[in-house]
C-alpha positions as CSV (number, residue, x, y, z in Angstrom):
1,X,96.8,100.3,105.7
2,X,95.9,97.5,103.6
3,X,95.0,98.6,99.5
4,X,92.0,98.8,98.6
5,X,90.8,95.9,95.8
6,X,89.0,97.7,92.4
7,X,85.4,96.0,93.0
8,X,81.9,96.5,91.3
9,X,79.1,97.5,93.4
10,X,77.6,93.8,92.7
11,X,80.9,92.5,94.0
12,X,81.1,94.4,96.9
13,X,77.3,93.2,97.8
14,X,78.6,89.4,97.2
15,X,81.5,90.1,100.1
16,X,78.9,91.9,102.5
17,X,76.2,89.4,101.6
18,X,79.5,86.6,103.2
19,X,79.9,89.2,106.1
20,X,76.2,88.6,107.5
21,X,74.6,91.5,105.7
22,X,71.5,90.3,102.9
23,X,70.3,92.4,100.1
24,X,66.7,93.9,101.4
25,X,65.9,95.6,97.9
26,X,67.2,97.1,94.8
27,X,66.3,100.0,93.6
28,X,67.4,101.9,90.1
29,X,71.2,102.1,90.8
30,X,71.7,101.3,94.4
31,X,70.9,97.7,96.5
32,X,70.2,98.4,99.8
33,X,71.3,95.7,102.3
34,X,70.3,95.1,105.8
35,X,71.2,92.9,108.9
36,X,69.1,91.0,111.3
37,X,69.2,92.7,114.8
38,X,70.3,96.0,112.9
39,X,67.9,99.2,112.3
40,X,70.2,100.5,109.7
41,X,70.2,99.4,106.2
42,X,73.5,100.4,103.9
43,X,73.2,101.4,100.4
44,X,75.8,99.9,97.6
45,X,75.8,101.8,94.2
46,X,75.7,99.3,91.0
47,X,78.2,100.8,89.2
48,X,81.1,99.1,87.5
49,X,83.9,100.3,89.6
50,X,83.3,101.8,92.8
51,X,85.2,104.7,93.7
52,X,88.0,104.3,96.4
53,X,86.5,106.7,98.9
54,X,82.8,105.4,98.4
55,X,84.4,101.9,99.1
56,X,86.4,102.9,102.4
57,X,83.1,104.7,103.6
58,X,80.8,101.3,102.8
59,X,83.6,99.2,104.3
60,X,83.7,101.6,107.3
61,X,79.6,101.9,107.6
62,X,79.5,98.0,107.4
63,X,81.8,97.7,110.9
64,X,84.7,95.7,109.3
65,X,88.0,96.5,108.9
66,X,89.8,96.5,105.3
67,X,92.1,93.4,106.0
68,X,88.6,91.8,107.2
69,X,86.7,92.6,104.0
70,X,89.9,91.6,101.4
71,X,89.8,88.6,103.7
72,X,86.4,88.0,102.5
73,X,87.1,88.4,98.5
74,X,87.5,85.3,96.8
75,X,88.1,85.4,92.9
């Protein structure tokens, strides 16, 4: 399994917002994005570093895979 990169929440919306996903609303601590054709909306926490579980589960929730999503990171 590929590592997981240490991203903020705001940089983890920036490489779902490049998957197809847009940022619906923010509220307090946690943007919640949503995709065209899809009921569901994901919610991001803001925080500086996002925890490597929380990050698998978004990454997982979102429908990619982790190569996919580091694929995605350009810094």
């Amino acid at each position: 399994m590929p590592p997981l990169p240490k991203l903020s929440g705001r940089e983890a919306v920036r490489v779902f917002e490049r998957l197809g996903w847009t940022v619906a609303r923010q509220k307090g601590s946690h943007i919640t994005l949503a995709k065209d054709n899809n009921i569901a909306t994901l919610s991001v926490p803001d925080h500086k570093e996002l925890a490597k579980g929380t990050l698998r589960s978004l990454i997982r929730a979102f429908g990619v895979t982790i190569s996919e999503f580091n694929e995605k990171i350009s810094r």
